[in-house]
Backbone as a printed PyTorch tensor [residue, N CA C, xyz], in Angstrom:
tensor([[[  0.0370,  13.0210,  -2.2630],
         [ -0.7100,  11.7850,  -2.3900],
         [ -0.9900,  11.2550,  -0.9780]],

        [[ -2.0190,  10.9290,  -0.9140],
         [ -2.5150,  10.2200,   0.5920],
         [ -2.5320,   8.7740,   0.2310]],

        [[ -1.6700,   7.8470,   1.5090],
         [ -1.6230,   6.4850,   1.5570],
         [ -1.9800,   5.8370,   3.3680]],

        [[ -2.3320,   4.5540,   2.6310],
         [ -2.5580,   3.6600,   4.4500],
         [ -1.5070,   2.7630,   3.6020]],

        [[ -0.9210,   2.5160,   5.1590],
         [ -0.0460,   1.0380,   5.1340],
         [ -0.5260,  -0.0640,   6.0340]],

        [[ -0.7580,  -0.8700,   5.5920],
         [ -1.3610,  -1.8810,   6.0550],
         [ -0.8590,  -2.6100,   6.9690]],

        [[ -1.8140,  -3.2720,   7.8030],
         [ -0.9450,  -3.8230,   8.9030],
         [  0.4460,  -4.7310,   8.8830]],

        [[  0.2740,  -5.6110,   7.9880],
         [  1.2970,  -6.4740,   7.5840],
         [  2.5680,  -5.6080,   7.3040]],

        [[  2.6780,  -4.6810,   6.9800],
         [  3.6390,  -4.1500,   6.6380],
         [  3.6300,  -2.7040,   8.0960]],

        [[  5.3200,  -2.4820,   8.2820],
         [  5.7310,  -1.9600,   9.2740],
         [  5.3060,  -0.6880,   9.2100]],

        [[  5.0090,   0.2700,  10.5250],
         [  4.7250,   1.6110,  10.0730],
         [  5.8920,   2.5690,   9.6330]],

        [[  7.2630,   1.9540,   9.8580],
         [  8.3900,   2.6960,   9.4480],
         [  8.2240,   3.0340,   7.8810]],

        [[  7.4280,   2.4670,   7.4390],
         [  7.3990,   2.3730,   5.7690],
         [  7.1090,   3.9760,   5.2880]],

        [[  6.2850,   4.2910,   6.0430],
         [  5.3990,   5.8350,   5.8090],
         [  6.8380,   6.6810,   5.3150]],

        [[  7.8800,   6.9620,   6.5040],
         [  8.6850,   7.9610,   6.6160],
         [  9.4590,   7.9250,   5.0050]],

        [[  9.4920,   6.9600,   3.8240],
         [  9.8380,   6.8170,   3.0900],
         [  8.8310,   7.7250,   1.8100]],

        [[  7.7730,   7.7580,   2.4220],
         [  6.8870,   8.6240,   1.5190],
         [  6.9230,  10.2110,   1.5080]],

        [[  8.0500,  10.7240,   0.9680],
         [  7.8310,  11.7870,   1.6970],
         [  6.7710,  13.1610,   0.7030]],

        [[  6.6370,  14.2820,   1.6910],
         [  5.6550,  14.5630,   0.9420],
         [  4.2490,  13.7200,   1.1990]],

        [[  3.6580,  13.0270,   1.6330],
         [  2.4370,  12.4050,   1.3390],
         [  2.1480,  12.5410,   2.7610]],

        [[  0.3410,  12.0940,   2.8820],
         [ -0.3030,  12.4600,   3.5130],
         [ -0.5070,  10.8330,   3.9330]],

        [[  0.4910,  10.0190,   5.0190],
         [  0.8000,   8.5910,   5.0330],
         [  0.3010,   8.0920,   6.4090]],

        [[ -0.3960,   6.7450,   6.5830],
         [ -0.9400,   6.6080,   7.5320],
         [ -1.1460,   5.0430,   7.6690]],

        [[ -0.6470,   4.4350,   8.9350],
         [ -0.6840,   2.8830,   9.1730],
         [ -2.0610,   2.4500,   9.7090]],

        [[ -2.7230,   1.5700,   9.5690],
         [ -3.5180,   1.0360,   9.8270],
         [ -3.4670,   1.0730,  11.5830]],

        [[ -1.8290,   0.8800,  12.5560],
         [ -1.9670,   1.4740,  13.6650],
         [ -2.2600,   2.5820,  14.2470]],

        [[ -2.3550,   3.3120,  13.5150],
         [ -3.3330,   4.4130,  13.9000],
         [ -4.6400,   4.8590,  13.7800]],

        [[ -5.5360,   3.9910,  13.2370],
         [ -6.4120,   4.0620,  13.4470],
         [ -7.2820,   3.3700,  14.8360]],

        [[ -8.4340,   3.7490,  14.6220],
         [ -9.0490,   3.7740,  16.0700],
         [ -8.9110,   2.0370,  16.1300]],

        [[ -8.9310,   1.2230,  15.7160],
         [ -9.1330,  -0.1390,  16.1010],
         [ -7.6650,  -0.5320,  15.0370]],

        [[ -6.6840,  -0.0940,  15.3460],
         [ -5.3080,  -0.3170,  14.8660],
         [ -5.2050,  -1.2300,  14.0310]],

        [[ -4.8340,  -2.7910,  14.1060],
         [ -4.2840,  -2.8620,  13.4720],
         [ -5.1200,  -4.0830,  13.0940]],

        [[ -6.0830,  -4.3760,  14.2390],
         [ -7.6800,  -5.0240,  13.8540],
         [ -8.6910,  -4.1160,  13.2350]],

        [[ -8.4670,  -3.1250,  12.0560],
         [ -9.2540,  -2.5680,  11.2430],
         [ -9.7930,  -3.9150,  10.5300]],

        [[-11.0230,  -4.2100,  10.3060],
         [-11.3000,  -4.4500,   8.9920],
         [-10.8840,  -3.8170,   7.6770]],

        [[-11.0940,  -4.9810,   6.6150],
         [-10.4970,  -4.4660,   4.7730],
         [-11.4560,  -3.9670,   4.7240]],

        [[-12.7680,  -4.1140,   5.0560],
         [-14.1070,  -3.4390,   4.2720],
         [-13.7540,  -1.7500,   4.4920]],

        [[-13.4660,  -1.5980,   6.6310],
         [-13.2430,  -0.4120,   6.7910],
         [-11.8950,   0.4190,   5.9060]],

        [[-10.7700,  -0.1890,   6.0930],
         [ -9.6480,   0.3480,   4.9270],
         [-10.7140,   0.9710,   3.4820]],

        [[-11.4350,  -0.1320,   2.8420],
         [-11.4550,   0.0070,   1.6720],
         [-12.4130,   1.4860,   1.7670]],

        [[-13.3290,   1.4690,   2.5970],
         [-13.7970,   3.3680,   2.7770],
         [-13.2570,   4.1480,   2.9550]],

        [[-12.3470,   3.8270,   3.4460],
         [-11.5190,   5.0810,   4.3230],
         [-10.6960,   5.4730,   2.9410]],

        [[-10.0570,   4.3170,   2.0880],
         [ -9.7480,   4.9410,   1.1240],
         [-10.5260,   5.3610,   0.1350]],

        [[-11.3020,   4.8790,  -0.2310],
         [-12.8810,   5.3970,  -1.6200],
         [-12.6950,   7.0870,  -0.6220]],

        [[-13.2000,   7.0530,   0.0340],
         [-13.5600,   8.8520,   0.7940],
         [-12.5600,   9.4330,   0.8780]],

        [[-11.0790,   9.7620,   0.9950],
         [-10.0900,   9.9000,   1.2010],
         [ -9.4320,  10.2270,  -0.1040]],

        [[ -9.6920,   8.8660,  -0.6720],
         [ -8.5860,   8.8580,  -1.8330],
         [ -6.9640,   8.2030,  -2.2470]],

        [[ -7.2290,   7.5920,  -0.6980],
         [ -6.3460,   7.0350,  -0.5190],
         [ -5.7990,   5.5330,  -0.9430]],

        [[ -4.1980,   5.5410,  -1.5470],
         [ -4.0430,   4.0040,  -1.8190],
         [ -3.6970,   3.3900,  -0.6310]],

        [[ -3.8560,   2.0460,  -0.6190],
         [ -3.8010,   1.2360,  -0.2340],
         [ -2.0030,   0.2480,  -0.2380]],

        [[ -1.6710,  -0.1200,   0.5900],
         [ -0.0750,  -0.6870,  -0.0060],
         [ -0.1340,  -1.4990,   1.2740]],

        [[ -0.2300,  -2.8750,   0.9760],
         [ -0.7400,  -3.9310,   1.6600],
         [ -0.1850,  -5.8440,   1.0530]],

        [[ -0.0550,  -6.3030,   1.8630],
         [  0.6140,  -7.9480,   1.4430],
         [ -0.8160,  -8.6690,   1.6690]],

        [[ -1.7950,  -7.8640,   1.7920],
         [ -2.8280,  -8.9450,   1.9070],
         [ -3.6720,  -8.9210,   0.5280]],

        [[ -3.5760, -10.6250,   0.0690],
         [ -4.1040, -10.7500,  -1.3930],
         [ -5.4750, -10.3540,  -0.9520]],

        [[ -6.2910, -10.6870,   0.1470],
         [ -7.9130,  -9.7370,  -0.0450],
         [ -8.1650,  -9.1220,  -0.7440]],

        [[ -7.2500,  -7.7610,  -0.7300],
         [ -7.3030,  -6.3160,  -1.2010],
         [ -7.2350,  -6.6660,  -2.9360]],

        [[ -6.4340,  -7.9760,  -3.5120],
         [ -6.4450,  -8.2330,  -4.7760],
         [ -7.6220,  -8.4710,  -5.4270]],

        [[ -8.2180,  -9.4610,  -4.3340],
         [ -9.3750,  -9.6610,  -5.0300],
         [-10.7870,  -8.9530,  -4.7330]],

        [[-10.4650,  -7.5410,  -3.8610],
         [-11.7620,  -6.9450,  -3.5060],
         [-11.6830,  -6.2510,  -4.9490]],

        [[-10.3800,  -5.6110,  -5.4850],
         [ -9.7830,  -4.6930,  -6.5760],
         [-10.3800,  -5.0170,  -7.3850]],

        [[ -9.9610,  -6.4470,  -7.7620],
         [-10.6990,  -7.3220,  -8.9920],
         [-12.1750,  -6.9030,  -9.2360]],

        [[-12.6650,  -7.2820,  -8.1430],
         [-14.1100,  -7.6430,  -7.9830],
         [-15.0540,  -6.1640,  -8.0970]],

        [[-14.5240,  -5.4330,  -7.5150],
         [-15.3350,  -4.2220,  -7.0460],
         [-14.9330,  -2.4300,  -7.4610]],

        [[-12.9710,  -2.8560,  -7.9580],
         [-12.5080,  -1.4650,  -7.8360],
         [-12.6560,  -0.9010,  -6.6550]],

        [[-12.1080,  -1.8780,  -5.4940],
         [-12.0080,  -1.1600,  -3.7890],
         [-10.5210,  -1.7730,  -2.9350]],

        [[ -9.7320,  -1.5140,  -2.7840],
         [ -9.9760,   0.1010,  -2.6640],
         [ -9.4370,   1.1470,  -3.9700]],

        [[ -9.2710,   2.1610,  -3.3420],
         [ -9.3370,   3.5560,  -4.3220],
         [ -8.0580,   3.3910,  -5.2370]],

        [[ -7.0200,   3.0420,  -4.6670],
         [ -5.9270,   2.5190,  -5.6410],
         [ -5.1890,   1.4870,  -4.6660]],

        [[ -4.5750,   0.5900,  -5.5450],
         [ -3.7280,  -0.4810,  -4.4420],
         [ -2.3130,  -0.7570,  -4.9900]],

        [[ -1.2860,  -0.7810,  -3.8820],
         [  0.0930,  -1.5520,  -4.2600],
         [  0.4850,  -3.0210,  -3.2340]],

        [[ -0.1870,  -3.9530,  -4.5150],
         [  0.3620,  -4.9220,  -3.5050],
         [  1.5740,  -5.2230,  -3.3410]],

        [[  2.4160,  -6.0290,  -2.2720],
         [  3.5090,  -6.3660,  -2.0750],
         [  3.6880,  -7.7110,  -2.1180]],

        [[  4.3780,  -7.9230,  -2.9160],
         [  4.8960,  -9.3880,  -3.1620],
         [  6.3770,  -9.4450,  -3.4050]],

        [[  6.5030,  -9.3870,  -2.1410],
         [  8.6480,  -9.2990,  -1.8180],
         [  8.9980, -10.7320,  -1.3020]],

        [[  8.2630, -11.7560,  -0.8340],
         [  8.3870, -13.0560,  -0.4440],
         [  8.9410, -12.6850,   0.8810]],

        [[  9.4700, -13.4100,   1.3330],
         [ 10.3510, -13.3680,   2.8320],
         [ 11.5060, -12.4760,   2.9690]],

        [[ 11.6180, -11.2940,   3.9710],
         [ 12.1990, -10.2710,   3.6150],
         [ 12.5270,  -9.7090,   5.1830]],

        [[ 13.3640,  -9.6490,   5.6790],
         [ 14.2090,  -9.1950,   7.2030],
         [ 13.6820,  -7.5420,   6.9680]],

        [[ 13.3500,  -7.4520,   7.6640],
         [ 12.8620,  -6.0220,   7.8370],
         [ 13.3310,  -5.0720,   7.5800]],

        [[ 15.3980,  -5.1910,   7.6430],
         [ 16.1710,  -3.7260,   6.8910],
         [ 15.6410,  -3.7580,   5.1620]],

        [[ 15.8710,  -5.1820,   4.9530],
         [ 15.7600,  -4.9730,   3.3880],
         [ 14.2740,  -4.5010,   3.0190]],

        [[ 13.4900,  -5.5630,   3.5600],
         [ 12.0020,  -4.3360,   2.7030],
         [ 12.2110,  -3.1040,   3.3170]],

        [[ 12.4840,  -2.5390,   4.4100],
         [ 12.7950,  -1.1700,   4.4270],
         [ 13.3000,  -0.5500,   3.5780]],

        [[ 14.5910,  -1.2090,   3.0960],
         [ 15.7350,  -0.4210,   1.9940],
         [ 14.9720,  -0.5000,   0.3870]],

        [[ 13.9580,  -1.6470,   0.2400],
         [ 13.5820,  -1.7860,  -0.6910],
         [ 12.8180,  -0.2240,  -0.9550]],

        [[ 11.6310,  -0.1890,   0.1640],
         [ 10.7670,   1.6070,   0.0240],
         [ 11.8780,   2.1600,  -0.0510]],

        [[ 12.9450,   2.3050,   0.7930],
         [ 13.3900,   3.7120,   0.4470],
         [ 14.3840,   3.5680,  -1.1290]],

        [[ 14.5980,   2.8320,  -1.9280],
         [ 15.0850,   2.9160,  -3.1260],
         [ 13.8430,   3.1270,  -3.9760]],

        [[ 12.8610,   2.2580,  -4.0450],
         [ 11.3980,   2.3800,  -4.5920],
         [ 10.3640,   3.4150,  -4.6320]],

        [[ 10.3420,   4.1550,  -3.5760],
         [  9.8280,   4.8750,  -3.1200],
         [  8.7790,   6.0990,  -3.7740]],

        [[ 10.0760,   6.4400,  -4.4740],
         [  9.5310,   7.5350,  -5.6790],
         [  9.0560,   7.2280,  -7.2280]],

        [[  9.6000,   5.8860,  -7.2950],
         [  9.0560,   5.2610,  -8.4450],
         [  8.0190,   5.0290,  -8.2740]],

        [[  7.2920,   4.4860,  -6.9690],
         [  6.2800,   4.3590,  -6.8000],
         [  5.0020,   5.0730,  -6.6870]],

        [[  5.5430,   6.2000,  -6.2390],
         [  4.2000,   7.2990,  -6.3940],
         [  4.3600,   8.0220,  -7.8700]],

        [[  5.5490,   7.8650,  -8.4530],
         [  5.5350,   8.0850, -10.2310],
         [  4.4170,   7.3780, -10.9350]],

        [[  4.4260,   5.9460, -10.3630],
         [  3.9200,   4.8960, -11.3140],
         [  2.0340,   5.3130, -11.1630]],

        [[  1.7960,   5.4950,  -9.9880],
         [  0.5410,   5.9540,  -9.0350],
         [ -0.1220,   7.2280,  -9.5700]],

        [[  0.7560,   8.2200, -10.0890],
         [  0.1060,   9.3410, -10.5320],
         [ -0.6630,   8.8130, -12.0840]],

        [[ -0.8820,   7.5740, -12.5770],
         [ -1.0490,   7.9250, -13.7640],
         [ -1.6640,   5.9750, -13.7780]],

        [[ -1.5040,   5.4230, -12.7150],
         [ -1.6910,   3.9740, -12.9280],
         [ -2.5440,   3.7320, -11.3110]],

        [[ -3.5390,   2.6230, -11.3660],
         [ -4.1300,   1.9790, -10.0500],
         [ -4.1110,   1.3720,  -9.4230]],

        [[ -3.3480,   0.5450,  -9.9080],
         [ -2.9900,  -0.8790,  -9.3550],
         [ -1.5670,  -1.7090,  -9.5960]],

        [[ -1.2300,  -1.5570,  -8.5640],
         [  0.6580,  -1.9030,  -8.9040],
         [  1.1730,  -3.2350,  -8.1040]],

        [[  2.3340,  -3.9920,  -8.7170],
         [  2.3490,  -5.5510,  -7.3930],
         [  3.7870,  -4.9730,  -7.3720]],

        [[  4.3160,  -4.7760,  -6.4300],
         [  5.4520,  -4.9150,  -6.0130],
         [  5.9990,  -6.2490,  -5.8100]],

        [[  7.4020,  -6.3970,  -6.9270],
         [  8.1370,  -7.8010,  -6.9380],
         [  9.5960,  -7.6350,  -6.7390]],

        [[ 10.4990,  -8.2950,  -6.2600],
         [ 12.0760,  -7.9680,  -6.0290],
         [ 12.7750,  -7.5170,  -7.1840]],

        [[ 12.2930,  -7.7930,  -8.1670],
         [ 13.1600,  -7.4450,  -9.4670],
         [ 12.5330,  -6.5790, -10.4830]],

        [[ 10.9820,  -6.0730, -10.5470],
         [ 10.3520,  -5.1740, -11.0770],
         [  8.8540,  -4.8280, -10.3750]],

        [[  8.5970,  -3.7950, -10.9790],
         [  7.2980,  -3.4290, -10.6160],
         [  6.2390,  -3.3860, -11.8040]],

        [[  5.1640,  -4.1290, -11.3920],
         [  4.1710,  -5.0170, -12.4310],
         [  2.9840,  -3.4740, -12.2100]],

        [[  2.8200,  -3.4130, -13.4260],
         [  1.2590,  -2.5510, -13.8610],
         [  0.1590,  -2.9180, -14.3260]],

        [[ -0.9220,  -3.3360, -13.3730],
         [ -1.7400,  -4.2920, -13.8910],
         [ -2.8640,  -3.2150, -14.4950]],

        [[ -2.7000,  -1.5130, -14.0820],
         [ -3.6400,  -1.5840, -14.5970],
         [ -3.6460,   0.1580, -15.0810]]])
């Protein structure tokens, strides 16, 4: 599975994906000042989801089905080991949920399937 991680969220996140074809928004050519419009191509062409704290991406989803698949994050205020520890417990549930679903919100106590 191919994913971007969005700026808001750390690039340590990737190494939790394993297996996947994972990629931070800092690496792209205009890092971590990508535009959503640009994300949202890069994933439509690609194929790639999206896993991002920015509600934009909720309502481009809504609106348009862009990008190609999305996991938003909604962990509230979170020290950086724990959302770390959160992917790496989550991790595989998450690309479970992904093979077969488009749109997912990540919450501290479950994971919501909107779609």
């Amino acid at each position: 599975m191919k994913l971007i991680i969005d700026a808001h969220l750390p690039k340590s996140i990737c190494e939790y994906f394993l297996n996947c074809d994972c990629i931070h928004t800092q690496q792209l050519e205009k890092e971590n000042l990508t535009k959503d419009s640009f994300i949202n191509k890069l994933s439509i062409k690609e194929r790639r989801v999206v896993i991002t704290k920015d509600t934009d991406f909720y309502y481009s989803y809504i609106a348009s089905r862009k990008p190609y698949k999305l996991v938003l994050v909604k962990l509230g205020n979170m020290r950086l080991e724990e959302l770390k520890n959160y992917f790496k417990l989550n991790s595989e549930k998450i690309l479970s949920i992904l093979q077969n679903h488009s749109f997912i919100i990540l919450e501290k106590n479950k994971i919501r399937i909107l779609e």
